[in-house]
Every structure is written in C-alpha cells, then in structure tokens.
N, CA, C and O atoms as a GROMACS GRO file, in nm:
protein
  568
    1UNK      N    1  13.461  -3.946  -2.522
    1UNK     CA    2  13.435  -3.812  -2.473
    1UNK      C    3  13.476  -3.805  -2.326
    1UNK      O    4  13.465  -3.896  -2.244
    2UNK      N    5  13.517  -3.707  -2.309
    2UNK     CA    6  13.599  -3.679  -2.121
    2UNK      C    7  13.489  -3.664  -2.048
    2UNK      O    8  13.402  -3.580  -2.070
    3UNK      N    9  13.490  -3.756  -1.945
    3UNK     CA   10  13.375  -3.679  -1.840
    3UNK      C   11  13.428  -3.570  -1.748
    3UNK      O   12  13.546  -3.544  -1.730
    4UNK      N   13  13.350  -3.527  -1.707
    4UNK     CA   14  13.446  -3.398  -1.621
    4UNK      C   15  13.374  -3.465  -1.456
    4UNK      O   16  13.278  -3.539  -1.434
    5UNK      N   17  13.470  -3.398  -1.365
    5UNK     CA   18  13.440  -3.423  -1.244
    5UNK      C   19  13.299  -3.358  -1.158
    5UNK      O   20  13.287  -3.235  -1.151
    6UNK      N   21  13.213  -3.432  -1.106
    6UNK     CA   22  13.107  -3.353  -1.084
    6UNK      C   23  13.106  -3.345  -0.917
    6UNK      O   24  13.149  -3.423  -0.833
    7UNK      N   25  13.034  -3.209  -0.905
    7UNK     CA   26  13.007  -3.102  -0.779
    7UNK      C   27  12.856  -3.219  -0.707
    7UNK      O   28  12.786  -3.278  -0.790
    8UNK      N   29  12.827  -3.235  -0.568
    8UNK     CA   30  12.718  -3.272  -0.568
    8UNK      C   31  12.606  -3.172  -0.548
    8UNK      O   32  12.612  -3.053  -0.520
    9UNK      N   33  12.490  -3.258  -0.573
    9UNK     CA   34  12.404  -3.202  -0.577
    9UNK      C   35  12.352  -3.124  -0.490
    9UNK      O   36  12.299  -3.214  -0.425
   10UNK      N   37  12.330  -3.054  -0.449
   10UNK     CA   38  12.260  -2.965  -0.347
   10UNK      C   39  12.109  -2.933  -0.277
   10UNK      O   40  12.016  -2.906  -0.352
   11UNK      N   41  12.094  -2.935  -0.169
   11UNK     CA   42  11.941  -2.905  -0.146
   11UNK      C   43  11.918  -2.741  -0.119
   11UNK      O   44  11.985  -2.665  -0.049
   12UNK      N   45  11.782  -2.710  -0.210
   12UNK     CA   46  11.788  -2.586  -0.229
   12UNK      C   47  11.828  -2.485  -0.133
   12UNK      O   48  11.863  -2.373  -0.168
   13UNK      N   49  11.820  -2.554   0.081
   13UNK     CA   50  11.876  -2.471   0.147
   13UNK      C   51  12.016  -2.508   0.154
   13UNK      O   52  12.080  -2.409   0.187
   14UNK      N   53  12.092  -2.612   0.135
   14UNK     CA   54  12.259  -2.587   0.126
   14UNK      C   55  12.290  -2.507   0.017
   14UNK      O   56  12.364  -2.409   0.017
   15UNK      N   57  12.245  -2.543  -0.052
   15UNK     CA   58  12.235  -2.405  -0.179
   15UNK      C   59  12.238  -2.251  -0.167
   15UNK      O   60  12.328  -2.172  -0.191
   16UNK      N   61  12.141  -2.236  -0.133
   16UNK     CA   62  12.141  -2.087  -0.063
   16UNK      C   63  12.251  -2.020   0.032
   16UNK      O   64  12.304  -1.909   0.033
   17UNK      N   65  12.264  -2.128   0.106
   17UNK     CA   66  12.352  -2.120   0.260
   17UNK      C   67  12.505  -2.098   0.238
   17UNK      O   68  12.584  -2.039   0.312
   18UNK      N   69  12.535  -2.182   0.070
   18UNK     CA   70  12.663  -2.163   0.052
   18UNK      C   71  12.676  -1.998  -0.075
   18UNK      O   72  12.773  -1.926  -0.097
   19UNK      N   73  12.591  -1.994  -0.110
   19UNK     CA   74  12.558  -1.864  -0.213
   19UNK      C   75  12.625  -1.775  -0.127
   19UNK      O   76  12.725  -1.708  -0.154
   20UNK      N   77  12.556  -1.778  -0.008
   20UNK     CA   78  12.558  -1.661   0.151
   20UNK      C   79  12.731  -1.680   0.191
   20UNK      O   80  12.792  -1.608   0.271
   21UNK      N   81  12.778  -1.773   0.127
   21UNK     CA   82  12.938  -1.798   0.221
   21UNK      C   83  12.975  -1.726   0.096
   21UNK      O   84  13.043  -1.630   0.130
   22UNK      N   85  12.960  -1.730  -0.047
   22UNK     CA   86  13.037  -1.716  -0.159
   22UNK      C   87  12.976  -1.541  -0.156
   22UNK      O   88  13.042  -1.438  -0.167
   23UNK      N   89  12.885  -1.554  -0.146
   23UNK     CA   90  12.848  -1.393  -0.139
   23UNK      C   91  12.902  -1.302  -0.035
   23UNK      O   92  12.918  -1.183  -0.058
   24UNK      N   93  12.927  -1.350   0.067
   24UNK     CA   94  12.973  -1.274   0.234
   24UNK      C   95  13.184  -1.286   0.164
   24UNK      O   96  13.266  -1.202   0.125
   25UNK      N   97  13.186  -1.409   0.181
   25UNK     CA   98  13.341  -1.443   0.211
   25UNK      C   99  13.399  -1.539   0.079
   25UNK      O  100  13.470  -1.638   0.092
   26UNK      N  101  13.362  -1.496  -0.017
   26UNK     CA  102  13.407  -1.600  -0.145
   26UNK      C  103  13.375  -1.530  -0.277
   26UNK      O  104  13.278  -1.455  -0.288
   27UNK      N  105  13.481  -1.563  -0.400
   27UNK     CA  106  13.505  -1.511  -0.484
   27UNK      C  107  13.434  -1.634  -0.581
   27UNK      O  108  13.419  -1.755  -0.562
   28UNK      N  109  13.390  -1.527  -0.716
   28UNK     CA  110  13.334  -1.600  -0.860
   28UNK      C  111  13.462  -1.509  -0.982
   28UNK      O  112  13.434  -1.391  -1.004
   29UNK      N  113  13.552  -1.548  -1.031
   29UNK     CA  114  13.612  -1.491  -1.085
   29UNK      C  115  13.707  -1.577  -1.183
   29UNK      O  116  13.728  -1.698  -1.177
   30UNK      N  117  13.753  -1.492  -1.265
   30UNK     CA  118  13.853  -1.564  -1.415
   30UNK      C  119  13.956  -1.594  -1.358
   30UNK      O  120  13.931  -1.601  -1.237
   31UNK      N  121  14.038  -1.613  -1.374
   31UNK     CA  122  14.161  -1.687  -1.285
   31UNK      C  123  14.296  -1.756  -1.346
   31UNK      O  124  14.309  -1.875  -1.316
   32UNK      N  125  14.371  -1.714  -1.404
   32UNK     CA  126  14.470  -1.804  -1.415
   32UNK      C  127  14.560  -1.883  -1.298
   32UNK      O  128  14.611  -1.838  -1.196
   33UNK      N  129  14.559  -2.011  -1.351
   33UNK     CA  130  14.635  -2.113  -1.263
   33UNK      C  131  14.774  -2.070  -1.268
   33UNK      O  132  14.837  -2.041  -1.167
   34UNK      N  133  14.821  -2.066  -1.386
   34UNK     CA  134  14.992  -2.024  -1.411
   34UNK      C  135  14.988  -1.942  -1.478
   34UNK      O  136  14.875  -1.912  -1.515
   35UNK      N  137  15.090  -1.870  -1.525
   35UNK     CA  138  15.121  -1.719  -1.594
   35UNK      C  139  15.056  -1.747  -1.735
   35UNK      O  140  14.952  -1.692  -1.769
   36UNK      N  141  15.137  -1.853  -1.831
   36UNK     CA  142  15.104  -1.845  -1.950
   36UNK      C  143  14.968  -1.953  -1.979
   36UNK      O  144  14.967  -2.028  -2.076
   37UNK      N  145  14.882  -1.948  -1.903
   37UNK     CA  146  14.674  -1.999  -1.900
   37UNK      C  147  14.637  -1.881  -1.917
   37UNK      O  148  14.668  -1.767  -1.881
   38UNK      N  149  14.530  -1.954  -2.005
   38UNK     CA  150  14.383  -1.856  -1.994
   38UNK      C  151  14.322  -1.877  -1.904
   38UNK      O  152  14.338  -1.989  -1.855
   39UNK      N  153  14.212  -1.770  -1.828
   39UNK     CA  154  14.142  -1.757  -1.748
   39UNK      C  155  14.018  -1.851  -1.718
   39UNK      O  156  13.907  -1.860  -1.769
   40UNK      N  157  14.071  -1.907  -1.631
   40UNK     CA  158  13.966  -2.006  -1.590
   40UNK      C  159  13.880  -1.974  -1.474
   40UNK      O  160  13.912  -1.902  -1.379
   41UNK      N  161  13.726  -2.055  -1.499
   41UNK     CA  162  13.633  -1.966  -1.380
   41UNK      C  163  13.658  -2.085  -1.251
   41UNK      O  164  13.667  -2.207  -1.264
   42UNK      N  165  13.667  -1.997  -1.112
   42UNK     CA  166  13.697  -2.068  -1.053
   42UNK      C  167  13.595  -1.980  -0.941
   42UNK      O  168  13.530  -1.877  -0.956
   43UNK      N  169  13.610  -2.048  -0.856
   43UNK     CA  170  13.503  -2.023  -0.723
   43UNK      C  171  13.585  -2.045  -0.609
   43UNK      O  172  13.669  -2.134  -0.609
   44UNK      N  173  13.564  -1.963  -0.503
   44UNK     CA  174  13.654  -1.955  -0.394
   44UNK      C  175  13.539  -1.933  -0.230
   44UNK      O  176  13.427  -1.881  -0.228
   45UNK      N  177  13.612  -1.989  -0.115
   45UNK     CA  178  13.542  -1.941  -0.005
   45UNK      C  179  13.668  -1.914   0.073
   45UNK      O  180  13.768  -1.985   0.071
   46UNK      N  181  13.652  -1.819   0.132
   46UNK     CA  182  13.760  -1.768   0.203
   46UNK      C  183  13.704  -1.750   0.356
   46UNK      O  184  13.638  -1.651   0.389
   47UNK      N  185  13.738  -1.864   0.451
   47UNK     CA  186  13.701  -1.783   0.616
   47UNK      C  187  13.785  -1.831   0.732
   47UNK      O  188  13.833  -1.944   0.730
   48UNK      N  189  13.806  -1.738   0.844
   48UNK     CA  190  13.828  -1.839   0.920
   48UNK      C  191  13.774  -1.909   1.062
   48UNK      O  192  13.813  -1.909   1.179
   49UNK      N  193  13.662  -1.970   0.985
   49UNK     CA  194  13.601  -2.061   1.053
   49UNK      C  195  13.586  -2.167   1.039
   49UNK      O  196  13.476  -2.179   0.984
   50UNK      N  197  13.650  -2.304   1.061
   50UNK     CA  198  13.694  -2.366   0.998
   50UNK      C  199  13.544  -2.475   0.981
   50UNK      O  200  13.541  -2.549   0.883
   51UNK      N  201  13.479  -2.477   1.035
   51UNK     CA  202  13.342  -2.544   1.048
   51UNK      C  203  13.267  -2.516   0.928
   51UNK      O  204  13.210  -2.596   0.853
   52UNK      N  205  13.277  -2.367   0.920
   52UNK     CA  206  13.225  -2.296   0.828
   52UNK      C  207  13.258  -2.427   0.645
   52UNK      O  208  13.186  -2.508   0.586
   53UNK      N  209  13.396  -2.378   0.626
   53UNK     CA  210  13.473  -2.422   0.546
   53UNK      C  211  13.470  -2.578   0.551
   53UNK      O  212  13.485  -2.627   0.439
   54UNK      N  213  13.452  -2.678   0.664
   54UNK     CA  214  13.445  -2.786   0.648
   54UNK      C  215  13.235  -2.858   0.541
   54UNK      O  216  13.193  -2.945   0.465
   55UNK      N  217  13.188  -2.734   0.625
   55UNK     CA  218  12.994  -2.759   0.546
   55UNK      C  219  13.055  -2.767   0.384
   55UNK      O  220  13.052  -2.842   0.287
   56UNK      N  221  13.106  -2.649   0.422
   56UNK     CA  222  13.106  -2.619   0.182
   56UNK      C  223  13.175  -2.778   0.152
   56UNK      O  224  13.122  -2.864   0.081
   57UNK      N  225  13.287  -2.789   0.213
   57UNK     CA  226  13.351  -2.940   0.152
   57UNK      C  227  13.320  -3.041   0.160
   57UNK      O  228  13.364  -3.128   0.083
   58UNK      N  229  13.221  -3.070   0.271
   58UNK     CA  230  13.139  -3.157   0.256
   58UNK      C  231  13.046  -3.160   0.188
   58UNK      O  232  13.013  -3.272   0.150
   59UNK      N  233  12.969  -3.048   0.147
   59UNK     CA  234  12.854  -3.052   0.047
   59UNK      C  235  12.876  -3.057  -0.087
   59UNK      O  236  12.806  -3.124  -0.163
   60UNK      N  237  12.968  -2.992  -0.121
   60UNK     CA  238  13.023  -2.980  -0.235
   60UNK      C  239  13.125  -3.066  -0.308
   60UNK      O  240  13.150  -3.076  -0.428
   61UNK      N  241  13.176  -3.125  -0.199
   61UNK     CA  242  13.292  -3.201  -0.212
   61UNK      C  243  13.423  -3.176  -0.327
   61UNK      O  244  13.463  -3.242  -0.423
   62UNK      N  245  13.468  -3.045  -0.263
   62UNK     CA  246  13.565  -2.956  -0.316
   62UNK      C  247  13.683  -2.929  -0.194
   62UNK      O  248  13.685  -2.974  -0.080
   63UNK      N  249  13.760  -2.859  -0.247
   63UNK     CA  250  13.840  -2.839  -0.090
   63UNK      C  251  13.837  -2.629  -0.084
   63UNK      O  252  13.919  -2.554  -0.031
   64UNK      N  253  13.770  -2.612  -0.125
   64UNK     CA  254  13.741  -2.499  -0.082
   64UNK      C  255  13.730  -2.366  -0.190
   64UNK      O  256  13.675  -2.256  -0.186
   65UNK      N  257  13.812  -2.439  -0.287
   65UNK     CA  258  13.795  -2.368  -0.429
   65UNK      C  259  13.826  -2.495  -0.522
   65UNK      O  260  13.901  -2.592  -0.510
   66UNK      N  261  13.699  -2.438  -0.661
   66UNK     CA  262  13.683  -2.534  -0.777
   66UNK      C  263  13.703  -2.449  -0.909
   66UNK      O  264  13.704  -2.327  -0.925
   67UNK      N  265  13.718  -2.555  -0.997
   67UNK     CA  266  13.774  -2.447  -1.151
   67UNK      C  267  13.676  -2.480  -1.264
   67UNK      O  268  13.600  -2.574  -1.245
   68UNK      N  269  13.671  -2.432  -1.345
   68UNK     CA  270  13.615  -2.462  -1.517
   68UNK      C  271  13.476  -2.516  -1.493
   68UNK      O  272  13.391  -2.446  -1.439
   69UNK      N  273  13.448  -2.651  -1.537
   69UNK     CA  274  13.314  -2.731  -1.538
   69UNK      C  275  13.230  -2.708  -1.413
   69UNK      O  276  13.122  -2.652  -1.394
   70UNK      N  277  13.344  -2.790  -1.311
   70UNK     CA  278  13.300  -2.810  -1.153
   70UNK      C  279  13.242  -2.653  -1.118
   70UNK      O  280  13.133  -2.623  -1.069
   71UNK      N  281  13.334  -2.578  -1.154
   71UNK     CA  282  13.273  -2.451  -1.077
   71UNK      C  283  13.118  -2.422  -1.136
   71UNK      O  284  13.020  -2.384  -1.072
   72UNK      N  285  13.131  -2.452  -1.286
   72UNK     CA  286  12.997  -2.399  -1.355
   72UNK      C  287  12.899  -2.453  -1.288
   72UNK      O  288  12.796  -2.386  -1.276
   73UNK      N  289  12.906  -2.565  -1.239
   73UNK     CA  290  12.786  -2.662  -1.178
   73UNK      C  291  12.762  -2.622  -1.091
   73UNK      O  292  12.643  -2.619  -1.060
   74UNK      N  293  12.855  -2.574  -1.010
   74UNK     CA  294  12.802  -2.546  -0.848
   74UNK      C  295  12.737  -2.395  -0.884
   74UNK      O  296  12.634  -2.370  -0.822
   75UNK      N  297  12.771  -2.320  -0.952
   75UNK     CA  298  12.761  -2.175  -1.017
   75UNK      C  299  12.636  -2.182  -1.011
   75UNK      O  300  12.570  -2.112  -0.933
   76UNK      N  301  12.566  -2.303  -1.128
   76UNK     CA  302  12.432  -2.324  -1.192
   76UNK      C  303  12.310  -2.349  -1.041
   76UNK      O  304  12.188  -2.331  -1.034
   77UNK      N  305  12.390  -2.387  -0.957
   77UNK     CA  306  12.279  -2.427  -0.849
   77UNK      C  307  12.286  -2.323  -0.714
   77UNK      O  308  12.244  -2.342  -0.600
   78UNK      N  309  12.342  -2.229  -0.762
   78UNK     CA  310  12.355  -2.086  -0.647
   78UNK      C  311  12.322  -1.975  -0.706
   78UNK      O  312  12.314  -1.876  -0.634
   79UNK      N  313  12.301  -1.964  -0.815
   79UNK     CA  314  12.296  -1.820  -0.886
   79UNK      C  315  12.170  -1.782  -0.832
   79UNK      O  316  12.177  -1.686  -0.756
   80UNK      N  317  12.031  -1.843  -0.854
   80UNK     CA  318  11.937  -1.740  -0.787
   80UNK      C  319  11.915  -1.731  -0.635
   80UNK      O  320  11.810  -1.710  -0.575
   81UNK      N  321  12.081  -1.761  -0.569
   81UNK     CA  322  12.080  -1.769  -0.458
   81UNK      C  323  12.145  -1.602  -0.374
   81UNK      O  324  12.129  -1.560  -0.259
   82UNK      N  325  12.235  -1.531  -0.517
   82UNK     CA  326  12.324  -1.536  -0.466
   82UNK      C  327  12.209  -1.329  -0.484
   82UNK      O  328  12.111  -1.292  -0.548
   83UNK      N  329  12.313  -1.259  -0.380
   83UNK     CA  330  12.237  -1.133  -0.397
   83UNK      C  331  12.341  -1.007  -0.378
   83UNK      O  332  12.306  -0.898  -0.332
   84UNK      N  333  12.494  -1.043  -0.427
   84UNK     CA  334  12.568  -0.936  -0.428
   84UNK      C  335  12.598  -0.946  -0.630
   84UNK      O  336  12.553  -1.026  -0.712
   85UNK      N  337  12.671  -0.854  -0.645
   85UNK     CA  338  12.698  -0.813  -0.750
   85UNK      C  339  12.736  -0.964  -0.836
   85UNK      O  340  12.702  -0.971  -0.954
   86UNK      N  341  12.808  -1.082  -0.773
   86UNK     CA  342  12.869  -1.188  -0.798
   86UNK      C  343  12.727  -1.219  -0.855
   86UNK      O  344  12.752  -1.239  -0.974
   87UNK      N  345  12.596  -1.235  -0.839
   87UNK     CA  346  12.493  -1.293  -0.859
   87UNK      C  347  12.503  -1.247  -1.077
   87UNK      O  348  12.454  -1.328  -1.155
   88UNK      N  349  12.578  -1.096  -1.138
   88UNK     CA  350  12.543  -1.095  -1.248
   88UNK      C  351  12.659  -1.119  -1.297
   88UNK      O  352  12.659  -1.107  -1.420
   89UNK      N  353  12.800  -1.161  -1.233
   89UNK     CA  354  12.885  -1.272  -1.243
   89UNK      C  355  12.859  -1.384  -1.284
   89UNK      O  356  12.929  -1.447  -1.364
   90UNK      N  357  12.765  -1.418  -1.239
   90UNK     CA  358  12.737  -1.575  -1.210
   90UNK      C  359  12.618  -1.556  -1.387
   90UNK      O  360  12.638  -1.610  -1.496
   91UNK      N  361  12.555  -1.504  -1.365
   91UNK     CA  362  12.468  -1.461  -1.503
   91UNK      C  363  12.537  -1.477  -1.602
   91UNK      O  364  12.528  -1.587  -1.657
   92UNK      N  365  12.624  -1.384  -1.656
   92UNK     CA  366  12.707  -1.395  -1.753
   92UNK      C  367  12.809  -1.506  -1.807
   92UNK      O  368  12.848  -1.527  -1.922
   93UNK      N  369  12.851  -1.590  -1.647
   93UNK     CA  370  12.915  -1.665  -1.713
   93UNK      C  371  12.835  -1.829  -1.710
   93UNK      O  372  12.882  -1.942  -1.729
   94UNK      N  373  12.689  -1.779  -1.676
   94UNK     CA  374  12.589  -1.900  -1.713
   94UNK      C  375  12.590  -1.938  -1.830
   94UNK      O  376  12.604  -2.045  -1.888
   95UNK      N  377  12.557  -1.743  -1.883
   95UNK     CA  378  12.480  -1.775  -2.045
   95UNK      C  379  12.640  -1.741  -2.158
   95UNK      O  380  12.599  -1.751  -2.274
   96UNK      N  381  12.765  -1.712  -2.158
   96UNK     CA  382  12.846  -1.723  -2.221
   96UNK      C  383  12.998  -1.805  -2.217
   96UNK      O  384  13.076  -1.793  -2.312
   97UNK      N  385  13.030  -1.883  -2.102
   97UNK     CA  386  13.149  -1.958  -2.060
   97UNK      C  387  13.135  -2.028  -2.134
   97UNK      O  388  13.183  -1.990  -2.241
   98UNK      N  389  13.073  -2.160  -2.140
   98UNK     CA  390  13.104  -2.300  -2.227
   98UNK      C  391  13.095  -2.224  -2.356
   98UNK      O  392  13.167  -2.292  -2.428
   99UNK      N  393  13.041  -2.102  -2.449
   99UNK     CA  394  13.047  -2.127  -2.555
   99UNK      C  395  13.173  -2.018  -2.598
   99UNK      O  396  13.195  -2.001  -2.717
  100UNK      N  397  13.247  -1.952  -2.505
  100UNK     CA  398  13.387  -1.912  -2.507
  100UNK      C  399  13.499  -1.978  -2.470
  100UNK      O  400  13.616  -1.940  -2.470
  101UNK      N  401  13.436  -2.114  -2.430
  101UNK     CA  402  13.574  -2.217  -2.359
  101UNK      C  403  13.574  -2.376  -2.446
  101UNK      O  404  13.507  -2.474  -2.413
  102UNK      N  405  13.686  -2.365  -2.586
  102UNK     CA  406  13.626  -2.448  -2.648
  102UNK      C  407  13.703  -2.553  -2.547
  102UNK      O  408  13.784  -2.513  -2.464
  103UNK      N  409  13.669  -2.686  -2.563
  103UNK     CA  410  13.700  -2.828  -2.490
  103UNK      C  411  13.885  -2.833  -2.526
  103UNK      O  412  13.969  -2.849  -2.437
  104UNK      N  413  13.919  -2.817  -2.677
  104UNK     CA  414  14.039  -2.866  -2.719
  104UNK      C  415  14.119  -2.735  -2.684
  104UNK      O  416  14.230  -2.722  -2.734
  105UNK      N  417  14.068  -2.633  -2.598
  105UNK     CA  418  14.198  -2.510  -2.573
  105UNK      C  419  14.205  -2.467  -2.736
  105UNK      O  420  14.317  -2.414  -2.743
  106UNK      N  421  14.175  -2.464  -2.803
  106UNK     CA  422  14.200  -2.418  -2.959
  106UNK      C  423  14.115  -2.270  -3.012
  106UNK      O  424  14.016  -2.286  -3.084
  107UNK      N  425  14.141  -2.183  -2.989
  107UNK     CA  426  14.118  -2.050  -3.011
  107UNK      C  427  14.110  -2.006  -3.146
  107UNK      O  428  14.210  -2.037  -3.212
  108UNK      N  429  14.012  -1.934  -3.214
  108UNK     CA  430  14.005  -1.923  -3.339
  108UNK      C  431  14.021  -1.745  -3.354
  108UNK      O  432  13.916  -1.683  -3.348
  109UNK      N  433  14.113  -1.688  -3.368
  109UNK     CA  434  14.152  -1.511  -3.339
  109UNK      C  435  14.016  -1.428  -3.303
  109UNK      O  436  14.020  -1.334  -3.224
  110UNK      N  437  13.876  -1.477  -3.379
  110UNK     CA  438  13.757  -1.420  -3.324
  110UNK      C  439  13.716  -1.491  -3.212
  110UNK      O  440  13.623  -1.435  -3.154
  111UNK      N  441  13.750  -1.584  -3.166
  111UNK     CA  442  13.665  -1.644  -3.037
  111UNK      C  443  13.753  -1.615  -2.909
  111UNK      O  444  13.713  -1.618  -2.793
  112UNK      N  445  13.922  -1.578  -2.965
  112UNK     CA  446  13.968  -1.554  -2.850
  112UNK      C  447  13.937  -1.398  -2.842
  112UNK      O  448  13.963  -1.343  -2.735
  113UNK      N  449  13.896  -1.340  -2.923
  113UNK     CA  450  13.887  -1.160  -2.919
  113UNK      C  451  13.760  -1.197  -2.830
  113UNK      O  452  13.761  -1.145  -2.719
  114UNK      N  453  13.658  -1.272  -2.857
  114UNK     CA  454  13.519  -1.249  -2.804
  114UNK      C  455  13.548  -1.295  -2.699
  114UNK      O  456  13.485  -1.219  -2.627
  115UNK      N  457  13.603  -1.371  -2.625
  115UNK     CA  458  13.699  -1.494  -2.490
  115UNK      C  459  13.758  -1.340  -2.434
  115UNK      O  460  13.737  -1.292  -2.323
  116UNK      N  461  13.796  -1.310  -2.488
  116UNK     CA  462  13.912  -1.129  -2.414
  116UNK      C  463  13.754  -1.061  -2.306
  116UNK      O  464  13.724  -1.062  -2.187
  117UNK      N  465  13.674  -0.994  -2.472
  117UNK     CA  466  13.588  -0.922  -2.400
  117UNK      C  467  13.476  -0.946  -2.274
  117UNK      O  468  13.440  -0.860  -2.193
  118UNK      N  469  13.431  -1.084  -2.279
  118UNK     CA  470  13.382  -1.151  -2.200
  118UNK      C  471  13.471  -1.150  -2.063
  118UNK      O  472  13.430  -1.090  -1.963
  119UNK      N  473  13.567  -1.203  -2.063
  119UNK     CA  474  13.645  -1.204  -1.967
  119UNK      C  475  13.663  -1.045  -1.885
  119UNK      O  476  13.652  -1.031  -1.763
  120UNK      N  477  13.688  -0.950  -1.969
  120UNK     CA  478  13.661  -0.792  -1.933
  120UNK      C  479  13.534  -0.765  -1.873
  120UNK      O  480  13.532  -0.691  -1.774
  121UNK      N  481  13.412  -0.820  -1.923
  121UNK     CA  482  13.270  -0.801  -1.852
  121UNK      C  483  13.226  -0.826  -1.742
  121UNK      O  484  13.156  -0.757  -1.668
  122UNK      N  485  13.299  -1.012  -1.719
  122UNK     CA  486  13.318  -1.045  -1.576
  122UNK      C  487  13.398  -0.997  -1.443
  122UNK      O  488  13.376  -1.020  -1.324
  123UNK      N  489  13.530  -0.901  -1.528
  123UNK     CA  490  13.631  -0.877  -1.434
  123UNK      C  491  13.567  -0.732  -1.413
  123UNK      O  492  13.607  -0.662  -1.319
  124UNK      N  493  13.466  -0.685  -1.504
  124UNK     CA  494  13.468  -0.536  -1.424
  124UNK      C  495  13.331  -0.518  -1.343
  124UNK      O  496  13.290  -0.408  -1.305
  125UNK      N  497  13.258  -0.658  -1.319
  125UNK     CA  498  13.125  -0.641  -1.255
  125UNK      C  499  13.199  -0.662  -1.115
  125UNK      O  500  13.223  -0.775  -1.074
  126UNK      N  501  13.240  -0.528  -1.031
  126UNK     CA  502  13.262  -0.538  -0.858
  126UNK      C  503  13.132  -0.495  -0.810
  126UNK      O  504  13.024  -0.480  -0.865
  127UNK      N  505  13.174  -0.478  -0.686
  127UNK     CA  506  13.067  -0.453  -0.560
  127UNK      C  507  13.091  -0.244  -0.600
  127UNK      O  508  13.187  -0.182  -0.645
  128UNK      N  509  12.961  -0.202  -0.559
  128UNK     CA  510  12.917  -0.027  -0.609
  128UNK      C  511  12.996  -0.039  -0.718
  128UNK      O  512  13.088   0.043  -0.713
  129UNK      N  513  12.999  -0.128  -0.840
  129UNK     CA  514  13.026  -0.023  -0.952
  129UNK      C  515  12.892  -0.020  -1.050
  129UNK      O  516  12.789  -0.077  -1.016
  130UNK      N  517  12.902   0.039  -1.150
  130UNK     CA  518  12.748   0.047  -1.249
  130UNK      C  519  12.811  -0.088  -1.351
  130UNK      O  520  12.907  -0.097  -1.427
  131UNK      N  521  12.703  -0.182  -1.308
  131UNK     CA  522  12.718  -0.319  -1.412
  131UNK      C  523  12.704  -0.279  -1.587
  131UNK      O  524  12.603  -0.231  -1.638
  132UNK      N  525  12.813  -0.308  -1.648
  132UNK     CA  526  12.789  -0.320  -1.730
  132UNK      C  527  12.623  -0.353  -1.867
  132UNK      O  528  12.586  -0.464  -1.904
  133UNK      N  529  12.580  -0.258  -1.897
  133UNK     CA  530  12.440  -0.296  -1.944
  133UNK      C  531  12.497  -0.362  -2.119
  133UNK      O  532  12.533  -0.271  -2.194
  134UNK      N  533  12.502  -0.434  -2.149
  134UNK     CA  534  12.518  -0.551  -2.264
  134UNK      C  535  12.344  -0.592  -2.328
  134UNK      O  536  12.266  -0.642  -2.246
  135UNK      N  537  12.297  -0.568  -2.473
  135UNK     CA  538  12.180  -0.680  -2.478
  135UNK      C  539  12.205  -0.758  -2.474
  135UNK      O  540  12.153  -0.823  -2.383
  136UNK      N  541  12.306  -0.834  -2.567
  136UNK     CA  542  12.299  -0.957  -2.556
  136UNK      C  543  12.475  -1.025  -2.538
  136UNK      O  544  12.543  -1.049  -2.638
  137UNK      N  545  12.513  -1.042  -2.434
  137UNK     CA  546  12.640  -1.034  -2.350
  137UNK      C  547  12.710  -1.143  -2.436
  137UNK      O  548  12.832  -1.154  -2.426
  138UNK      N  549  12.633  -1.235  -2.530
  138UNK     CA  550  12.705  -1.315  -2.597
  138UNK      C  551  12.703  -1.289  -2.717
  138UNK      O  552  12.745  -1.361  -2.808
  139UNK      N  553  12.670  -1.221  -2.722
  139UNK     CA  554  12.647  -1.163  -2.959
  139UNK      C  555  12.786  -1.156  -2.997
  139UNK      O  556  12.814  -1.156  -3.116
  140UNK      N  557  12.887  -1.149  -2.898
  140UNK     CA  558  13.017  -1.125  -3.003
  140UNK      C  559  13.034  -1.276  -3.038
  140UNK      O  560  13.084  -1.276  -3.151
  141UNK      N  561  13.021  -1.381  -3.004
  141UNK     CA  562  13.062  -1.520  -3.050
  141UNK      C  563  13.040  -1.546  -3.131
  141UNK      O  564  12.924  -1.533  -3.169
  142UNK      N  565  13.153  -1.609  -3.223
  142UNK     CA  566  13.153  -1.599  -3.351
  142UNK      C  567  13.058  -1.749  -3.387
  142UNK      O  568  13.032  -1.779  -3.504
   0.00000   0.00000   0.00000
C-alpha cells in the first residue's frame, strides 16, 4: 500500500495562525496541475512577506502550496480555524474528497458525474456569494 507524504502536525495556535494566512492571503481550491488532470485539491499561501511564508514552511513543511492527501491533512487541522467562506470549502471537501478521489485514478461514469458535481460545489462557494445549501453534499456517490 503507498504511503502518502505527511504535513506536520500542528499546535492548535500554529493552526489557527496559518487558517488566518490561508483565509487573509491563500487559496483552498480544485486545481489542475496540467491540462489533461483532474482536479486536484490543493492549498495555496500567497504573500509578500517573506517571513510570513517562511512560518507556513516551516510548520508545515511544504513550500508554500500542497496537493491531494497532504493538502487534506493540513485542511483537517485548520478547518475550525478558518472563518471566510474557504472554511465551507474546507467542509465539503472534508466530508466528500477521498470518497470522489479513487487511489487508482479509475473513474466509474457515475463517480466521475458525482467527481464533476462536487467539484462544481467547491468551485462555486466564493467570498458574498449564497453557499450552496446541499443535505447531504455527498448522496450523489455512487
């Protein structure tokens, strides 16, 4: 079985502190690497302060943006940190990513339809728009 690369651990105030960088100056979003990928979740901090940007890489031990697993982890330990719209970003792709992202890339025509709409839910939760209301944001998975 693959291990995947892991994010470190965090103390609940570096935690917070970086929520505040990803919430102020950093992106939670689907992402393709190259044209013909699927959307991968990736996490971004964008500043220029470079001090700023050196804390996250040291804590995190990333270089400033992370993808797929890594991101989920760091995701999992900021979400009730985080207090812009990214916070029901971060929700959604708590409770539906791993079970829309199979391991072998192997898409089954209903999981990539349910993989589409998901991906649509995340891309249309911005800053002032009306969040999407879903009961249960993962019921389409087959």
């Amino acid at each position: 079985m693959a291990k995947y690369r892991e994010v470190e651990s965090l103390s609940s105030v570096d935690a917070a502190y970086i929520a505040g960088l990803i919430d102020g100056e950093g992106t939670i979003t689907l992402s393709r690497r190259h044209a013909n990928d699927g959307r991968q979740l990736v996490i971004s901090i964008s500043s220029t302060e470079r001090p700023i940007l050196d804390f996250a890489r040291e804590r995190i031990a990333f270089t400033y943006s992370i993808g797929n697993r890594q991101a989920l982890k760091l995701l999992l330990q900021i979400e009730p940190f985080l207090r812009s719209y990214k916070r029901q970003r971060a929700a959604l792709v708590r409770d539906c990513y791993v079970l829309l992202t199979p391991r072998n890339g192997k898409y089954t025509p209903e999981l990539l339809a349910a993989r589409k709409r998901f991906e649509d839910d995340v891309l249309s939760l911005r800053a002032n728009s009306v969040p999407a209301r879903l009961e249960d944001p993962c019921a389409t998975i087959p």
